[in-house]
Backbone as CSV, one residue per row, in Angstrom:
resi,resn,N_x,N_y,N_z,CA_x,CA_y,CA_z,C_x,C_y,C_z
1,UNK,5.174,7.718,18.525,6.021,7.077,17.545,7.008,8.112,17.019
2,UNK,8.255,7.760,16.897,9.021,8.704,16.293,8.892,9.123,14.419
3,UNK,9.135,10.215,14.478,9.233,10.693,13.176,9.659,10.072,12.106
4,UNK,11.180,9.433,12.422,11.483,8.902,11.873,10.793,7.414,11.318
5,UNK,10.153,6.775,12.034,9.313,5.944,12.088,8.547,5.807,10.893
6,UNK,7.230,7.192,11.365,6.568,7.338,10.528,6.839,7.511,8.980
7,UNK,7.978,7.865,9.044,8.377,8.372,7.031,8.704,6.784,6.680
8,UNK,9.306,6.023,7.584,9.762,4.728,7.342,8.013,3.648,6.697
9,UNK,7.148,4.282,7.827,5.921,3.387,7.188,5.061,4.166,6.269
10,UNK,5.300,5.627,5.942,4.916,5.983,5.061,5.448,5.281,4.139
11,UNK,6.717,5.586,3.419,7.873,5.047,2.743,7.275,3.260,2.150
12,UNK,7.149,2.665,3.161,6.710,1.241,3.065,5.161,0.908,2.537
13,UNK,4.513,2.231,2.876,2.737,2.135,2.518,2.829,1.809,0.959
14,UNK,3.296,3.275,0.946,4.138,3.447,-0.582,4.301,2.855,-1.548
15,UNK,4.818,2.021,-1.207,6.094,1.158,-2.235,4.772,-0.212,-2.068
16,UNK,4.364,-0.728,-1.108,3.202,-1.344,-1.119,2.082,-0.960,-2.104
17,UNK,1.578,-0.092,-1.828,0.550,0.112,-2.941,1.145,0.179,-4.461
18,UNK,2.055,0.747,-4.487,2.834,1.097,-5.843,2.930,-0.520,-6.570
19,UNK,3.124,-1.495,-5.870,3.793,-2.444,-5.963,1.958,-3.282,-6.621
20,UNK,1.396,-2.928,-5.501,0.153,-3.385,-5.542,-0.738,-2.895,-6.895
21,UNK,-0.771,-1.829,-7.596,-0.864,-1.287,-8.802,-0.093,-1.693,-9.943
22,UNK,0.989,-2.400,-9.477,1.966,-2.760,-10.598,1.431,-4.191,-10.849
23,UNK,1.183,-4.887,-9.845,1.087,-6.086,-10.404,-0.670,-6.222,-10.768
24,UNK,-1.505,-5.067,-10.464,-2.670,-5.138,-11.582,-2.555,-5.060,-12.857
25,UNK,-1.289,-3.950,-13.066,-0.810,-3.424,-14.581,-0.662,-4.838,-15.308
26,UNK,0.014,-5.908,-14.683,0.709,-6.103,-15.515,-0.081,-8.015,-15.664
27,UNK,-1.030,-8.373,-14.440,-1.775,-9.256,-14.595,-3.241,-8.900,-15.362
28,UNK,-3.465,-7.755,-16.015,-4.311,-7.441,-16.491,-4.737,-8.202,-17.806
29,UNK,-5.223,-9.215,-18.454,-5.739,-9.983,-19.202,-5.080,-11.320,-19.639
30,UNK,-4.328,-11.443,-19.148,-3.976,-12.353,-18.717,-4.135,-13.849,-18.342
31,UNK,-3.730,-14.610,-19.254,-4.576,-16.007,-18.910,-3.759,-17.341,-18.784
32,UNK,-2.829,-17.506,-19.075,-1.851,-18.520,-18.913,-0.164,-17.922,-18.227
33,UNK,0.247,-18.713,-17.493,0.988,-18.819,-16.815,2.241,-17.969,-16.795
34,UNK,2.800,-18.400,-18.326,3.750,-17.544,-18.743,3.590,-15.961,-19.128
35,UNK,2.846,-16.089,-18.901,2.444,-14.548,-19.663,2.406,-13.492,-18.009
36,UNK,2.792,-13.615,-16.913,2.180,-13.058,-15.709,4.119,-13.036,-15.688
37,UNK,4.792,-13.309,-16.339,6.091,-13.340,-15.454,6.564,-11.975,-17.022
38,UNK,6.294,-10.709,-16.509,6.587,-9.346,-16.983,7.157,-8.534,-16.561
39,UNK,7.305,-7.615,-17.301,8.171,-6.160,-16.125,7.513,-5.418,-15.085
40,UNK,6.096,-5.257,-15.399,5.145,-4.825,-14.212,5.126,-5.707,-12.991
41,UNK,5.121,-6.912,-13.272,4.662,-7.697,-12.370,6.117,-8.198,-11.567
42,UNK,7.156,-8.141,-12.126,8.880,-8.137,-11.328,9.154,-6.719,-10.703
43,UNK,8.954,-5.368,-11.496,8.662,-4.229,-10.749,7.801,-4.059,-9.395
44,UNK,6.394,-4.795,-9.410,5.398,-4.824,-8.422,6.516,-5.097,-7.294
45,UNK,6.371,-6.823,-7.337,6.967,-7.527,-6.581,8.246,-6.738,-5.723
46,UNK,9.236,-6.137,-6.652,10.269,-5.621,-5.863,9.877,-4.184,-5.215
47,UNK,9.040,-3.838,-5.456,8.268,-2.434,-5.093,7.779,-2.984,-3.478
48,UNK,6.910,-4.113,-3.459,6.218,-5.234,-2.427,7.659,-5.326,-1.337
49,UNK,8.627,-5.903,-1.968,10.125,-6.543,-0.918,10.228,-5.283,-0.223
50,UNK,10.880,-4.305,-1.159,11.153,-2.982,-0.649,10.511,-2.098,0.412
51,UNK,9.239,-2.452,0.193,8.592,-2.048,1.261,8.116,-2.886,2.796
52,UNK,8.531,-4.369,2.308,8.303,-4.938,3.300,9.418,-5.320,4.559
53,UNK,10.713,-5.271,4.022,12.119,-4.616,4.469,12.074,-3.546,5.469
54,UNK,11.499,-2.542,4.642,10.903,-1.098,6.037,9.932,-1.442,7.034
55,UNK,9.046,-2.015,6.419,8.137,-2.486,7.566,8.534,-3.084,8.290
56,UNK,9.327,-4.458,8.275,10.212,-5.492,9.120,10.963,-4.554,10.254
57,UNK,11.632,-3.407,10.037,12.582,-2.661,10.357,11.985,-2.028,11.425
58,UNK,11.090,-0.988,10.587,10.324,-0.167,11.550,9.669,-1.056,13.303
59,UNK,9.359,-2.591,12.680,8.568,-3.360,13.793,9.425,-4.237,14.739
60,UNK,10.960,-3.968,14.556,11.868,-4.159,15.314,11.906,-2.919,16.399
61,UNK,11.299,-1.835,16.210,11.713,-0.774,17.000,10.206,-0.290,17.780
62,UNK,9.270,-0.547,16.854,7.828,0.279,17.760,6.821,-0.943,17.555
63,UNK,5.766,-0.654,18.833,4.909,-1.588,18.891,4.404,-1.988,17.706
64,UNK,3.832,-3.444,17.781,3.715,-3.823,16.516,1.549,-3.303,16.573
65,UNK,1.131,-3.133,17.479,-0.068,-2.089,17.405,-0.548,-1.482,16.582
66,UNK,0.814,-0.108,16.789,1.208,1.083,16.482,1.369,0.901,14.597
67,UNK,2.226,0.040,14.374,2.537,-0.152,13.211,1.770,-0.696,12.030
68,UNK,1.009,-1.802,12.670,0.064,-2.835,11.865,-1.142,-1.862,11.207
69,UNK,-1.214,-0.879,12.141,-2.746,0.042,11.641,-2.153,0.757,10.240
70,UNK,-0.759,0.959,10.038,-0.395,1.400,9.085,-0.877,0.412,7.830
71,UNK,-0.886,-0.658,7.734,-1.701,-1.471,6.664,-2.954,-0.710,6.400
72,UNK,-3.730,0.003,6.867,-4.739,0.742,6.569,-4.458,1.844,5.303
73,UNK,-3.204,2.424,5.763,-3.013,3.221,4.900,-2.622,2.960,3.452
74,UNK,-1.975,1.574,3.391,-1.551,0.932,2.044,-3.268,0.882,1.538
75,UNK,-3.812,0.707,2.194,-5.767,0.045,1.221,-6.145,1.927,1.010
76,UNK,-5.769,2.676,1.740,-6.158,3.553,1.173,-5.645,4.605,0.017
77,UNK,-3.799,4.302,-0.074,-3.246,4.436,-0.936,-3.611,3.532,-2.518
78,UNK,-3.888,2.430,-2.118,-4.324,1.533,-3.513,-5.807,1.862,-3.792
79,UNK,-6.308,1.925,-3.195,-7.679,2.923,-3.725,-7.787,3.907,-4.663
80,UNK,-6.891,4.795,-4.132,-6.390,6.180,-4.528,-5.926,6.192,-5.837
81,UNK,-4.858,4.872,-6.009,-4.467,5.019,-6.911,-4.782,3.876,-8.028
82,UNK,-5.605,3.375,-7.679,-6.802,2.766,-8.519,-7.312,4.087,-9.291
83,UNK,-8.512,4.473,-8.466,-8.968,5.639,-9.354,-8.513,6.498,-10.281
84,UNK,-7.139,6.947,-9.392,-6.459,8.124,-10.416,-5.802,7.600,-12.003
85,UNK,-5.071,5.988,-11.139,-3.797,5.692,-12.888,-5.045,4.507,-13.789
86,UNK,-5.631,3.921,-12.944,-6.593,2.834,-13.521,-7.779,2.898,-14.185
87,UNK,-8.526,4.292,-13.691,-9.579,4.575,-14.171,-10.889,3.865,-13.071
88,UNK,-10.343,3.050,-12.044,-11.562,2.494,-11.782,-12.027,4.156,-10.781
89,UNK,-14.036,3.581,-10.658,-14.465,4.469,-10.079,-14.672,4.610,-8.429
90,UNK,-14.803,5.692,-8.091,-15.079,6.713,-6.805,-16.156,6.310,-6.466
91,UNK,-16.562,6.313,-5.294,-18.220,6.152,-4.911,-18.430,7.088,-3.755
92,UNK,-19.184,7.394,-3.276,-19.269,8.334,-2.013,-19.073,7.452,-0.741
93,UNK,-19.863,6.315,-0.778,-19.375,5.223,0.205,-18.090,5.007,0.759
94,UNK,-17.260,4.679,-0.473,-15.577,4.220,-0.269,-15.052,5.606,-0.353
95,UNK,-15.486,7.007,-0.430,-14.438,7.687,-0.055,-14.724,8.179,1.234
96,UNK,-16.149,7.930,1.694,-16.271,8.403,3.206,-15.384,6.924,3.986
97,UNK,-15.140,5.477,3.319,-14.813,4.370,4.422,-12.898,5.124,3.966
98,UNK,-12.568,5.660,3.054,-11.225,6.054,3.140,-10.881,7.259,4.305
99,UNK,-11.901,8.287,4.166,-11.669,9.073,5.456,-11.551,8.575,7.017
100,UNK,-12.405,8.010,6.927,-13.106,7.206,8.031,-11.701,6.390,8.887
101,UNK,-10.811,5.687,7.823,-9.463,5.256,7.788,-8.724,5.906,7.746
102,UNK,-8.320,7.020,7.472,-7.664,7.586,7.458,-7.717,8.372,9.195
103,UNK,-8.759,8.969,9.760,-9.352,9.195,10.876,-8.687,8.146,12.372
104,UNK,-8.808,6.670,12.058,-8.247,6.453,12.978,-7.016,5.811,12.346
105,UNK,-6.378,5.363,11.531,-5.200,6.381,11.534,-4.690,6.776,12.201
106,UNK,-4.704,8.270,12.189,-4.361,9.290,12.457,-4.140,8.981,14.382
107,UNK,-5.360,8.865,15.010,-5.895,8.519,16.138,-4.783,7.343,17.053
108,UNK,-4.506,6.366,16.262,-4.014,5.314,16.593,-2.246,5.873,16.285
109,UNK,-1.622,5.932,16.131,-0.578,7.026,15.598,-0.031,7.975,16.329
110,UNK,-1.291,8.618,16.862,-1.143,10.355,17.510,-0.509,10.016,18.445
């Protein structure tokens, strides 16, 4: 896969998870209808487009194989950043199934 590629689905993991954290932020207690249409949750969303634009892009040019495994990396980016901005917790389990993903990855990619 070209280089360029890869920064493109990095770039897109990215903005995916980011997007994916935003709209926890902002659906967080939340109970009627109107109340879900916020700045987190219009931020998410365009965080979501933005990245799904690159992805579209990138899968005009390289196998879609090659590319799709990159969805792995968005679950392991939103993990990540679960723990760190959210507070939720770590387990030894889910950080060996994040390596583990990350592993082929890497593999599938190379």
């Amino acid at each position: 896969m070209k280089p360029a590629s890869i920064g493109m689905l990095l770039a897109a993991s990215l903005a995916a998870a980011c997007g994916q954290l935003l709209l926890k932020v902002g659906a967080q207690h939340k109970t009627h209808a109107a109340q879900f249409l916020n700045l987190p949750i219009a931020l998410g969303l365009s965080l979501y487009l933005c990245g799904t634009v690159l992805w579209i892009y990138v899968l005009s040019k390289e196998k879609l194989v090659v590319v799709y495994a990159f969805t792995a990396l968005t679950f392991v980016l939103v993990y990540l950043g679960a723990v760190l901005t959210l507070g939720e917790s770590l387990t030894l389990k889910a950080g060996g199934g994040v390596l583990l993903v990350l592993a082929g990855l890497y593999l599938l990619a190379s």
